[in-house]
N, C-alpha and C positions, 0 to 999 in steps of 0.2 A: 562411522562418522569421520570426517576430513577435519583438519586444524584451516583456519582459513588465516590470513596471511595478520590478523591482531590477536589471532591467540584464541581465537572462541570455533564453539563446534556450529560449523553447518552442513546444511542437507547434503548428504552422502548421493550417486545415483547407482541405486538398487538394481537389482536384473530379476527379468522375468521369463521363465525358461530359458535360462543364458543368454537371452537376448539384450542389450543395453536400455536399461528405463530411462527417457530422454529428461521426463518430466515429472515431477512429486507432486502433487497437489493436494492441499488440505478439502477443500471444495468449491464447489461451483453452484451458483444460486441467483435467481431473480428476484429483485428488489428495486428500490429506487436509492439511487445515491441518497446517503443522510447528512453528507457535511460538504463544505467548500464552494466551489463555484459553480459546480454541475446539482447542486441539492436540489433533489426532487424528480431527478431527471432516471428512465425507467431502465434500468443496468442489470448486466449480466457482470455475476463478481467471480473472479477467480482468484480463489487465495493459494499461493504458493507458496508451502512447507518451507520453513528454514528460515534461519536468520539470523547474520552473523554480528548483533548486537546481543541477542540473550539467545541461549538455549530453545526455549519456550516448557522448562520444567522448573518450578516452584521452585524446588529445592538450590536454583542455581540465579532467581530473580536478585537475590541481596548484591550482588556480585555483577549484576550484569550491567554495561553502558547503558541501557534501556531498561530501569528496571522498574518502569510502569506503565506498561503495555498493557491493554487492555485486552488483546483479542491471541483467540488459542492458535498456532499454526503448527502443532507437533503433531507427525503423522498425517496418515494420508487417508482418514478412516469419518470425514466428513461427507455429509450430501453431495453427491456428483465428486467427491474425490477422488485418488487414486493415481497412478503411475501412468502414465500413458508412455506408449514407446515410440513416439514422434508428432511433430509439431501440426500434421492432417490429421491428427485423433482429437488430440486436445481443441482442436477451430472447431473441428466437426460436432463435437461434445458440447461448445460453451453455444454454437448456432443451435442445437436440438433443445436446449435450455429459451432463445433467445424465444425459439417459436418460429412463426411463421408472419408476420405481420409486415406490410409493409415500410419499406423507407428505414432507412440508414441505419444501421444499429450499431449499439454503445456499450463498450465492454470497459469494465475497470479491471487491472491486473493490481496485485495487490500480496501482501504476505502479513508476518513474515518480510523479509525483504524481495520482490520479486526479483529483482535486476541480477541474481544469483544464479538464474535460471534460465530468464527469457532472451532470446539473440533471435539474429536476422531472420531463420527459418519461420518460427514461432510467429512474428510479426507480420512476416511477406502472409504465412495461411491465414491468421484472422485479418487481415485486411483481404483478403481471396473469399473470405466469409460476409464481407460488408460490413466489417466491423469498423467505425472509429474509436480508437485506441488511447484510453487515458490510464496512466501507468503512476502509480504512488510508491514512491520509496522516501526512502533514508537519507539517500544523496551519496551514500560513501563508494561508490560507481557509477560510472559514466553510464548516461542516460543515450539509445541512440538516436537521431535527427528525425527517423521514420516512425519513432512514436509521437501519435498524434498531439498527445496533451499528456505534461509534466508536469506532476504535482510533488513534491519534495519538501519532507518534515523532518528536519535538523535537527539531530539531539547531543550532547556537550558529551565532550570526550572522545570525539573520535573527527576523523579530517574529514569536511564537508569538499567532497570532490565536483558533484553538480552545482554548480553555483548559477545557474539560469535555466528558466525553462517559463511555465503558461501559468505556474502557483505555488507560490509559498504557504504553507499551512505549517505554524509552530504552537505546539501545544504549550500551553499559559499558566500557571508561570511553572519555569524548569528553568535551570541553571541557562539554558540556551536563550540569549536577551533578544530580544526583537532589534536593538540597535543592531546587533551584529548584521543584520539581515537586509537592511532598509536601503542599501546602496547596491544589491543585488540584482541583475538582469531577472527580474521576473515582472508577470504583467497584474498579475493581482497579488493583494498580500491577507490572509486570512490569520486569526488570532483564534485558536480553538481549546475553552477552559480543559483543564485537566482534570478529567474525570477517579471522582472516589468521593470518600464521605465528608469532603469540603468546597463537593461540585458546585455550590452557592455561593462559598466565597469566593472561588476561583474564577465562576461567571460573573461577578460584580466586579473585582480586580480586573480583567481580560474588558468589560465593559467601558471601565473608565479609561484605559489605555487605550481604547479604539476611538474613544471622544475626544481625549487629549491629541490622538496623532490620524490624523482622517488617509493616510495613505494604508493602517489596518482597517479590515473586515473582520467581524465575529463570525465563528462560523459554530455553530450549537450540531451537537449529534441528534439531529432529528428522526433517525430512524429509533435510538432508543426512547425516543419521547414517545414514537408511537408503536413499538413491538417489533419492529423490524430488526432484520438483518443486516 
């Protein structure tokens, strides 16, 4: 593992027959977005390994900037995951998943932090694939112009580098205040409660702030309401 530049470990790239592993990935899988502004809409997800707010091992969540994350990204030993060793394997792979169907297809890049991983290459092949490209991070890296749609969820204690993009999604409540955000280049603002065993208070809390201030949207994880991924 590498130190990344605040002190936390992220995704190392591994080799395979000596050859340079381009890309880590936890998995790849079809679903339908369950949150934000694309909710509902029929997605190829790619989750990318790594992430340089928490580890993604227990033993290191007390400790970590992010230490209530909800989704596993350690390792590469998910459905459709794995190392690919260059950016036509990985397009090729998340299109075989996409199927065959006509008209535009819609990939979410996701981690984990993707933005750790994905560059020009990676973006030029899934758009060579027909892919429209909505990309979720952290914000603590620059996002580039050729991703389609930006979705960026801020969390307290580290510098919010992406300050604009196509969505704000801030999980409800966390130390990170929704004022901080509200003057921010982005075109929708979403309010999404923070899931654990006070998900009820937290959806009533995030409800009333969305009535109070109509420039948020709730945005509910709908895929765990109905089984989804």
């Amino acid at each position: 593992m590498e130190a990344d530049p605040i002190g936390l470990a992220v995704i190392s790239r591994p080799t395979i027959t000596g050859a340079p592993v381009t890309y880590a990935v936890k998995e790849i899988f079809l679903t339908l977005q369950g949150e934000g502004y694309w909710t509902g809409r029929r997605a190829v997800f790619v989750r990318f390994a790594g992430c340089n707010l928490w580890s993604g091992r227990e033993e290191d969540r007390a400790n970590a900037i992010c230490d209530f994350c909800d989704t596993d990204f350690l390792g590469t030993d998910g459905s459709g995951g794995g190392k690919f060793a260059n950016a036509d394997e990985l397009a090729s792979a998340a299109a075989l998943v996409w199927g065959e169907l006509p008209g535009e297809r819609f990939i979410v890049l996701t981690g984990g932090e993707p933005m750790l991983q994905v560059d020009a290459a990676l973006i030029a092949a899934l758009h060579a694939q027909g892919f429209y490209i909505a990309l979720e991070t952290n914000g603590t890296r620059a996002v580039p112009d050729s991703i389609d749609w930006i979705a960026v969820s801020p969390k307290a204690g580290c510098e919010l580098v992406q300050t604009s993009g196509h969505e704000m999604k801030l999980i409800y409540p966390t130390a990170y205040r929704p004022e901080q955000c509200e003057a921010m280049a982005f075109e929708h603002f979403f309010l999404q409660p923070l899931d654990g065993p006070k998900r009820d208070e937290h959806s009533a809390e995030a409800t009333r702030y969305c009535l109070a201030h109509p420039q948020w949207r709730l945005s509910m994880q709908m895929h765990k309401q109905l089984g989804l991924r």
